[in-house]
Jmol script that loads the backbone (N, CA, C; Angstrom):
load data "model"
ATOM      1  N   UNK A   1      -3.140 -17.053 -65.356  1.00  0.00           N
ATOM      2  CA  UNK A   1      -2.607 -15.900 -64.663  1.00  0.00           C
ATOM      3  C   UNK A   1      -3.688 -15.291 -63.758  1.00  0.00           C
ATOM      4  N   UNK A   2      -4.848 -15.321 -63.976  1.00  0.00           N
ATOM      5  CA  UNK A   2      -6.228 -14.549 -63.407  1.00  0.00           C
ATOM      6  C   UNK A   2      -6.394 -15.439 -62.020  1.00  0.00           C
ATOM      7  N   UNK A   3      -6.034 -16.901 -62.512  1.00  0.00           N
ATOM      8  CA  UNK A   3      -6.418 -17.942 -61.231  1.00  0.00           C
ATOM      9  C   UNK A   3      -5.226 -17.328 -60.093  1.00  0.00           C
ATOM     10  N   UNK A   4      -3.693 -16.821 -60.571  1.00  0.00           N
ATOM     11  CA  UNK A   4      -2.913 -16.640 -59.758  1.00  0.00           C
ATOM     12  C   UNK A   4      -3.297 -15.395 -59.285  1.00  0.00           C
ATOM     13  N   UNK A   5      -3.797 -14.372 -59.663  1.00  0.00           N
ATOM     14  CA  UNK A   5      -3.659 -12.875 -58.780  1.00  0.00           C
ATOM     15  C   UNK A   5      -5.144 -13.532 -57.990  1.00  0.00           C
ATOM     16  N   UNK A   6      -6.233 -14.596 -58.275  1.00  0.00           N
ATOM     17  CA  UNK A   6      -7.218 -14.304 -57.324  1.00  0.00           C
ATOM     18  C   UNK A   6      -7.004 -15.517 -55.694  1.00  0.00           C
ATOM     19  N   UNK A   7      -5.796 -16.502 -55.973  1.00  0.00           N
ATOM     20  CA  UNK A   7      -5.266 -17.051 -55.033  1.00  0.00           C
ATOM     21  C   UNK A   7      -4.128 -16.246 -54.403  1.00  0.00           C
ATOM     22  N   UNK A   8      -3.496 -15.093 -54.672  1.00  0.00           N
ATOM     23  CA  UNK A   8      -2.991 -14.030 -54.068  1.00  0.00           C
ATOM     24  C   UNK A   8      -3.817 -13.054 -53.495  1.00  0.00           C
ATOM     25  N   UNK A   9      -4.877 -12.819 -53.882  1.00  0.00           N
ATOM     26  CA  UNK A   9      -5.665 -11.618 -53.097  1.00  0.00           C
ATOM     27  C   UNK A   9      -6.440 -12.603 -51.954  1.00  0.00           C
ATOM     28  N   UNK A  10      -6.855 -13.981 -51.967  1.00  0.00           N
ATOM     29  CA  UNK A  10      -7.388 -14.412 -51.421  1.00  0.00           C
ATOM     30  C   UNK A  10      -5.942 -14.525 -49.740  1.00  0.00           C
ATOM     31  N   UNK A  11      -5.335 -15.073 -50.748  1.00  0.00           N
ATOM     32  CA  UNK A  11      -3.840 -14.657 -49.505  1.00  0.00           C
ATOM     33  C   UNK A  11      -3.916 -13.659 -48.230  1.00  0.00           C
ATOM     34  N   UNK A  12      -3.979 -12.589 -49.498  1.00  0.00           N
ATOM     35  CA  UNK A  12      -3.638 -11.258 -48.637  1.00  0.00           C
ATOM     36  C   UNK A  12      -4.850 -11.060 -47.991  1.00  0.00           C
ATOM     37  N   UNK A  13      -5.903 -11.308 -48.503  1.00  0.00           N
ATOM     38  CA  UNK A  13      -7.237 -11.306 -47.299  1.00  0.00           C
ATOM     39  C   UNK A  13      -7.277 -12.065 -46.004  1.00  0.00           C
ATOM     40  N   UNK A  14      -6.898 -13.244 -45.783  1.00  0.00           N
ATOM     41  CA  UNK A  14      -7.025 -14.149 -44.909  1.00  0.00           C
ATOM     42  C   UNK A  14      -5.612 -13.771 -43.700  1.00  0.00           C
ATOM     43  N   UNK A  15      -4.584 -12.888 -44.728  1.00  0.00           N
ATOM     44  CA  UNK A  15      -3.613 -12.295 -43.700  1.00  0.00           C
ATOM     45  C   UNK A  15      -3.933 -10.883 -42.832  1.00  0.00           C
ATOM     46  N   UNK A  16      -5.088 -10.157 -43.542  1.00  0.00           N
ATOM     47  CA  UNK A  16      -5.848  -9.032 -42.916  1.00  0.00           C
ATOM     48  C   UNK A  16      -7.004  -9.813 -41.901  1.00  0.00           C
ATOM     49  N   UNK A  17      -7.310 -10.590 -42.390  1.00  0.00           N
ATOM     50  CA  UNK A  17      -7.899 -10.759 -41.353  1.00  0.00           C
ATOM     51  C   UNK A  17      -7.577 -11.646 -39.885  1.00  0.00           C
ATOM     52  N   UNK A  18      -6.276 -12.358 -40.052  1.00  0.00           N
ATOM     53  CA  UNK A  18      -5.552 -12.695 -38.707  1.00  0.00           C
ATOM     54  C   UNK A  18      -4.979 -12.043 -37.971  1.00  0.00           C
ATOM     55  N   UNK A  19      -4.642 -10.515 -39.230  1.00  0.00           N
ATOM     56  CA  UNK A  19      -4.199  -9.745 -38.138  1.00  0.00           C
ATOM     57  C   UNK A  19      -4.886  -8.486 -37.113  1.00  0.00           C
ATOM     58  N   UNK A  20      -6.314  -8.724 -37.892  1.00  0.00           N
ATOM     59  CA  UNK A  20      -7.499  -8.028 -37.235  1.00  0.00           C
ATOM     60  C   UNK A  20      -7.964  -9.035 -35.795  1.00  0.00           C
ATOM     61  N   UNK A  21      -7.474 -10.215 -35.953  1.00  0.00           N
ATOM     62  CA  UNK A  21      -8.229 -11.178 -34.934  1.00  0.00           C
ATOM     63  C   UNK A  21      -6.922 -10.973 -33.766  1.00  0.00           C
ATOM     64  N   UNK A  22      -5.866 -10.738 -34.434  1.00  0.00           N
ATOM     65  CA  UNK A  22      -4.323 -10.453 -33.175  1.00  0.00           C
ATOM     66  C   UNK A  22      -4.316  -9.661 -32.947  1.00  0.00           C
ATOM     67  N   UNK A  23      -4.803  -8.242 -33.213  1.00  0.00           N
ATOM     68  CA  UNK A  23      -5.088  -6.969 -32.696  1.00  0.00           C
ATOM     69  C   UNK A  23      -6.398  -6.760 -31.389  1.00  0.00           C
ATOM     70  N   UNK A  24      -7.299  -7.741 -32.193  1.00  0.00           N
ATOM     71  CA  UNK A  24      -8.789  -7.786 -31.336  1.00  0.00           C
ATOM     72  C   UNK A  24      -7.915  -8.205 -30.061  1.00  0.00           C
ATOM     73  N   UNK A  25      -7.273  -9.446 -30.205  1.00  0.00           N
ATOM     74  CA  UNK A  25      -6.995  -9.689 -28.812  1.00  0.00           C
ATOM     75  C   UNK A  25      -5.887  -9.332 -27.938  1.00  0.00           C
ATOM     76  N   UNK A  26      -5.199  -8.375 -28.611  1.00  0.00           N
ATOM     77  CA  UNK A  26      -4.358  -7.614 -27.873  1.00  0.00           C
ATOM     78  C   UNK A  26      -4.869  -6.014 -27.707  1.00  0.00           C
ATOM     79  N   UNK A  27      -6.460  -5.570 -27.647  1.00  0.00           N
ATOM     80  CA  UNK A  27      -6.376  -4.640 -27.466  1.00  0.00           C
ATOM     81  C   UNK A  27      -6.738  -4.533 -26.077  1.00  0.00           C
ATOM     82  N   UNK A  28      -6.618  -3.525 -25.537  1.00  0.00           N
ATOM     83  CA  UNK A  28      -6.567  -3.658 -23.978  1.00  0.00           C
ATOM     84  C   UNK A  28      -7.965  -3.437 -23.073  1.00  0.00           C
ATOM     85  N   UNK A  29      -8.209  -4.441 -22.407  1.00  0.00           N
ATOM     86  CA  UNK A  29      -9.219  -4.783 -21.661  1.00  0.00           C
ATOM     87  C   UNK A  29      -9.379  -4.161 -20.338  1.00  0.00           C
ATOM     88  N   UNK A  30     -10.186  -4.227 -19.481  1.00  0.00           N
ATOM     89  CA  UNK A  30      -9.656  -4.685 -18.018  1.00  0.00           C
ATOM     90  C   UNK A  30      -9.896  -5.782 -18.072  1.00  0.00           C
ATOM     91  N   UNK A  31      -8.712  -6.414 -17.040  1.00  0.00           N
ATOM     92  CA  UNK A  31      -9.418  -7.827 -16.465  1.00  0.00           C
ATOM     93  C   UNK A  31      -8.263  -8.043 -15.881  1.00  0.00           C
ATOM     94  N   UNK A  32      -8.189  -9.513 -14.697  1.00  0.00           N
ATOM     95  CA  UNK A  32      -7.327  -9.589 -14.116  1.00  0.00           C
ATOM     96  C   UNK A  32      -5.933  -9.739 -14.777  1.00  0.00           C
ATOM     97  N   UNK A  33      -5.044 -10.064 -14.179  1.00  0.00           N
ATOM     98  CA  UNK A  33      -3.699 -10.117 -14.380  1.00  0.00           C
ATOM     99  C   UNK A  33      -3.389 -11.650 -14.730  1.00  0.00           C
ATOM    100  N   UNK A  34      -4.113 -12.427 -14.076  1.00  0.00           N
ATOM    101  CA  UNK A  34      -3.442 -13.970 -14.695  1.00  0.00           C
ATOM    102  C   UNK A  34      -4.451 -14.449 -16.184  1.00  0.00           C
ATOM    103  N   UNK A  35      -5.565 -13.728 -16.212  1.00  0.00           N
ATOM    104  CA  UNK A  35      -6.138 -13.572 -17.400  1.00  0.00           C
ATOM    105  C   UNK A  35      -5.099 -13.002 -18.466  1.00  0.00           C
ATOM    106  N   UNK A  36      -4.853 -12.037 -17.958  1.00  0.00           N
ATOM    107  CA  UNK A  36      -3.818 -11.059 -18.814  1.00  0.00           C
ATOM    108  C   UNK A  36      -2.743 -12.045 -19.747  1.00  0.00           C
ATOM    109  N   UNK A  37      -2.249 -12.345 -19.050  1.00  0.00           N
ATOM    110  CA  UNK A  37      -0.922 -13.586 -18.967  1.00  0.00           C
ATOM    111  C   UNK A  37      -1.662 -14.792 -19.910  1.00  0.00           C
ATOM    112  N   UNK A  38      -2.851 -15.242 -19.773  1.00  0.00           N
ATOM    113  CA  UNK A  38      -3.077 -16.265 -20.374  1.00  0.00           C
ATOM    114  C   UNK A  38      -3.066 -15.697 -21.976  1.00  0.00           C
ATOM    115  N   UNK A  39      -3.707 -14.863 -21.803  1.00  0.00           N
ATOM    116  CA  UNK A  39      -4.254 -13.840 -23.209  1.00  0.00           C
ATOM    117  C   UNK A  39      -2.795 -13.983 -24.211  1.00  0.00           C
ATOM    118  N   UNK A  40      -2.204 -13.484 -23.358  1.00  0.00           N
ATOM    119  CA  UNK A  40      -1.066 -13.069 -23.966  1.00  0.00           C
ATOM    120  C   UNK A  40       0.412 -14.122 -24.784  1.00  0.00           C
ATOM    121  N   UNK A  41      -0.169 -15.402 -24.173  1.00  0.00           N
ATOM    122  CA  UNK A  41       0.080 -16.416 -24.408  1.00  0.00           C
ATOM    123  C   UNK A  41      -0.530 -17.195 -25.605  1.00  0.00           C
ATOM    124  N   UNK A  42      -1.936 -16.879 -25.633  1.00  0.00           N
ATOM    125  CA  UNK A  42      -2.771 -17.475 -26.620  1.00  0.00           C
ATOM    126  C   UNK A  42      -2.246 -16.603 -27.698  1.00  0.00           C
ATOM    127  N   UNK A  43      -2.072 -15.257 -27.578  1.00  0.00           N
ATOM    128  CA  UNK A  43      -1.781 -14.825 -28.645  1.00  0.00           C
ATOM    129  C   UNK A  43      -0.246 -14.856 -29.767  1.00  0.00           C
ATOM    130  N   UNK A  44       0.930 -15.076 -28.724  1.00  0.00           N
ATOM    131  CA  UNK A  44       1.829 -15.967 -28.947  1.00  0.00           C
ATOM    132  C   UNK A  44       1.905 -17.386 -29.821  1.00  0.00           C
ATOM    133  N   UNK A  45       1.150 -17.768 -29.412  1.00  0.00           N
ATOM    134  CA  UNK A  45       0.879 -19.183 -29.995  1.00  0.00           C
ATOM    135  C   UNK A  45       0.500 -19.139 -31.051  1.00  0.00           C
ATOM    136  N   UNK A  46      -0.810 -17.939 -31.171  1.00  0.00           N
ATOM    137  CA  UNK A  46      -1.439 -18.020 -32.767  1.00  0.00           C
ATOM    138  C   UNK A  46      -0.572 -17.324 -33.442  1.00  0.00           C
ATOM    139  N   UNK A  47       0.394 -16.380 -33.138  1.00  0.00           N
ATOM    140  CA  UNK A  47       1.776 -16.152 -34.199  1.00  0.00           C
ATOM    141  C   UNK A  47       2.479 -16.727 -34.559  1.00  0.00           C
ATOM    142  N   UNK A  48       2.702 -17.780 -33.847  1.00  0.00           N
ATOM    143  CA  UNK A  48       4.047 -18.574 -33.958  1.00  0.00           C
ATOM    144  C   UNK A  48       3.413 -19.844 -34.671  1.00  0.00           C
ATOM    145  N   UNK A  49       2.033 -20.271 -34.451  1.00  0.00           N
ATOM    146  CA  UNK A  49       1.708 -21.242 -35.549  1.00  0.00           C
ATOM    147  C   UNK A  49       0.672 -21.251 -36.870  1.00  0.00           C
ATOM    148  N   UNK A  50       0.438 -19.736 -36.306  1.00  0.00           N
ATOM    149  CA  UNK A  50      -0.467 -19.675 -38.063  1.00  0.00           C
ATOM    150  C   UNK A  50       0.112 -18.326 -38.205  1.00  0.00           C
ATOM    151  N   UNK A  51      -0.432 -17.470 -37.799  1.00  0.00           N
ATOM    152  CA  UNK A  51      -0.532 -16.520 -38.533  1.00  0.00           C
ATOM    153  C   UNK A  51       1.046 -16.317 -38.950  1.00  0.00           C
ATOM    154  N   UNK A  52       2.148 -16.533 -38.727  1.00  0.00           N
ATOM    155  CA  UNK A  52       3.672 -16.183 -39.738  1.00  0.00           C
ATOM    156  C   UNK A  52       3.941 -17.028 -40.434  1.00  0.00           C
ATOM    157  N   UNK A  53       3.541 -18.560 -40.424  1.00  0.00           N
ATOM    158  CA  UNK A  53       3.707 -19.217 -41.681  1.00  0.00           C
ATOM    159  C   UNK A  53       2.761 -18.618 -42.785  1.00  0.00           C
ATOM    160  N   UNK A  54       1.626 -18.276 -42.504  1.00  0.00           N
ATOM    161  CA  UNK A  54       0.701 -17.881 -43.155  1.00  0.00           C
ATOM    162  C   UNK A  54       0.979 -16.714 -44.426  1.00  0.00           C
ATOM    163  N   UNK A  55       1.919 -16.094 -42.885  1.00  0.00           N
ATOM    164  CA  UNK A  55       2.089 -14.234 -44.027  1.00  0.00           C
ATOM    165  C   UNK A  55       3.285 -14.655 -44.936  1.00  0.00           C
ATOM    166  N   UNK A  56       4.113 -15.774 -44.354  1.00  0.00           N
ATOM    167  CA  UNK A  56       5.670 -15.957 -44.954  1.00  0.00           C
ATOM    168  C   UNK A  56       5.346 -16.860 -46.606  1.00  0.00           C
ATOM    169  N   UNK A  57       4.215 -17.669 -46.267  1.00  0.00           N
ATOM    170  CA  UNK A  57       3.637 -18.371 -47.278  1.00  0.00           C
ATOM    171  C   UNK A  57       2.964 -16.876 -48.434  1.00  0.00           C
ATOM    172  N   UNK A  58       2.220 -15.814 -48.169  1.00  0.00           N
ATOM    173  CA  UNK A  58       1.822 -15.391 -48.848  1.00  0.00           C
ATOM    174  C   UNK A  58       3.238 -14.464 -49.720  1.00  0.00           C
ATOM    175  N   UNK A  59       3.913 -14.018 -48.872  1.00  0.00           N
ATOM    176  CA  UNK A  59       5.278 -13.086 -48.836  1.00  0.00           C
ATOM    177  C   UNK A  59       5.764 -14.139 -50.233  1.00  0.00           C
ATOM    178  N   UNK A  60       5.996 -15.549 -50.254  1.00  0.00           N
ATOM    179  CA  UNK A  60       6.302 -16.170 -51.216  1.00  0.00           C
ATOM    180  C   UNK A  60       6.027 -15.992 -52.865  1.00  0.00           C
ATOM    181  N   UNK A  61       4.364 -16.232 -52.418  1.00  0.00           N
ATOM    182  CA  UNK A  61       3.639 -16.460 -53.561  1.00  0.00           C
ATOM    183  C   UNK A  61       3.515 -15.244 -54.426  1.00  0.00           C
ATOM    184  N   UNK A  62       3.665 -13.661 -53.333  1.00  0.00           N
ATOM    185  CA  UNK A  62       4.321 -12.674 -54.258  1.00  0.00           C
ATOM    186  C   UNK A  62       4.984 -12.578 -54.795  1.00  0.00           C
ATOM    187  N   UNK A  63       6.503 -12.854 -54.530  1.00  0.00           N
ATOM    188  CA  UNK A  63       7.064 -12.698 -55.184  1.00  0.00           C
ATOM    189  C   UNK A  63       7.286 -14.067 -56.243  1.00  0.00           C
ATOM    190  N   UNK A  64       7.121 -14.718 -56.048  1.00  0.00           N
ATOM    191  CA  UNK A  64       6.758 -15.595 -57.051  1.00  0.00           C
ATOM    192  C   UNK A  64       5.610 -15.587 -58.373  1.00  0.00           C
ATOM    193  N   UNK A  65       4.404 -14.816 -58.036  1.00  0.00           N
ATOM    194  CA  UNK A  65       3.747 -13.796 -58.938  1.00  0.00           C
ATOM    195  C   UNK A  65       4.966 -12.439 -60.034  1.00  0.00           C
ATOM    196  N   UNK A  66       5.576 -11.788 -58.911  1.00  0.00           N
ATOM    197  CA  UNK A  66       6.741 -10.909 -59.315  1.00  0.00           C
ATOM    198  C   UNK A  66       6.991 -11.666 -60.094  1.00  0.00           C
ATOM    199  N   UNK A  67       8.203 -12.637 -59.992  1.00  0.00           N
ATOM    200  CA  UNK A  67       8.791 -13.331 -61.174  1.00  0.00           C
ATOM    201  C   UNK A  67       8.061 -13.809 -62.347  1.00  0.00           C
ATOM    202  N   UNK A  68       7.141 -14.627 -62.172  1.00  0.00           N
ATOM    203  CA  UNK A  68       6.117 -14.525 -63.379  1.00  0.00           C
ATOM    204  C   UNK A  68       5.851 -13.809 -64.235  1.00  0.00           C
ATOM    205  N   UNK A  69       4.706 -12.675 -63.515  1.00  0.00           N
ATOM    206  CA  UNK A  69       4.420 -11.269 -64.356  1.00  0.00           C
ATOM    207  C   UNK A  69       5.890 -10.810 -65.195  1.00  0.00           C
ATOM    208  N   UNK A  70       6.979 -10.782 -64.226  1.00  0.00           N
ATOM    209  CA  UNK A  70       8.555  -9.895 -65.118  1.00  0.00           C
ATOM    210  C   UNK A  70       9.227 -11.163 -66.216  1.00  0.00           C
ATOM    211  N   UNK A  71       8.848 -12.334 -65.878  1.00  0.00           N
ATOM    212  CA  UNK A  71       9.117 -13.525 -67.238  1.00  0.00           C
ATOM    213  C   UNK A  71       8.182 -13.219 -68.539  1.00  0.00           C
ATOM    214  N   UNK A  72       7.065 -13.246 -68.064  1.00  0.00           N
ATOM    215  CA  UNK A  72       5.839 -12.945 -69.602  1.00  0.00           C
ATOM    216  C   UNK A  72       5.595 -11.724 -69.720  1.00  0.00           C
ATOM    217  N   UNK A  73       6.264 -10.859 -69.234  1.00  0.00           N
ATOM    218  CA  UNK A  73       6.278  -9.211 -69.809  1.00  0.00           C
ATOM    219  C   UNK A  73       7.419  -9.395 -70.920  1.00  0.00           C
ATOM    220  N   UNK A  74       7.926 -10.182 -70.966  1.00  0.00           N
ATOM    221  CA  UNK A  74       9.365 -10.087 -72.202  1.00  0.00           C
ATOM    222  C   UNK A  74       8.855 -10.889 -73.544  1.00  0.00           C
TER     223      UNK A  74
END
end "model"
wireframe off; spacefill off
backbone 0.3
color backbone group
């Protein structure tokens, strides 16, 4: 059970910190406009291929913890 809450916190860490790295790069700069566009694209991409499988994978393993913990509480 100890191995499961520390592969869940490790979860939820690695999801704070993708979303500190998608914030970094959406916070607002100057710079040109087709820069802009590229940016904004890269950052697209890293949602759509890590970072939401990522959170949807952790979103799982909670509640899959949930069920656990509420099975061996009885």
């Amino acid at each position: 059970m100890e191995h499961l809450r520390t592969l869940v916190l490790i979860g939820l860490v690695g999801d704070l910190m993708l979303l500190a790295v998608i914030l970094a790069e959406l916070w607002p700069r100057p710079m040109r406009q087709e820069a802009r566009v590229r940016r904004e694209r890269l950052v697209a991409r890293l949602m759509a291929f890590v970072a939401l499988p990522i959170m949807i994978l952790t979103i799982a393993s909670l509640a899959m913890v949930a069920v656990i913990i509420s099975s061996s509480a009885r």
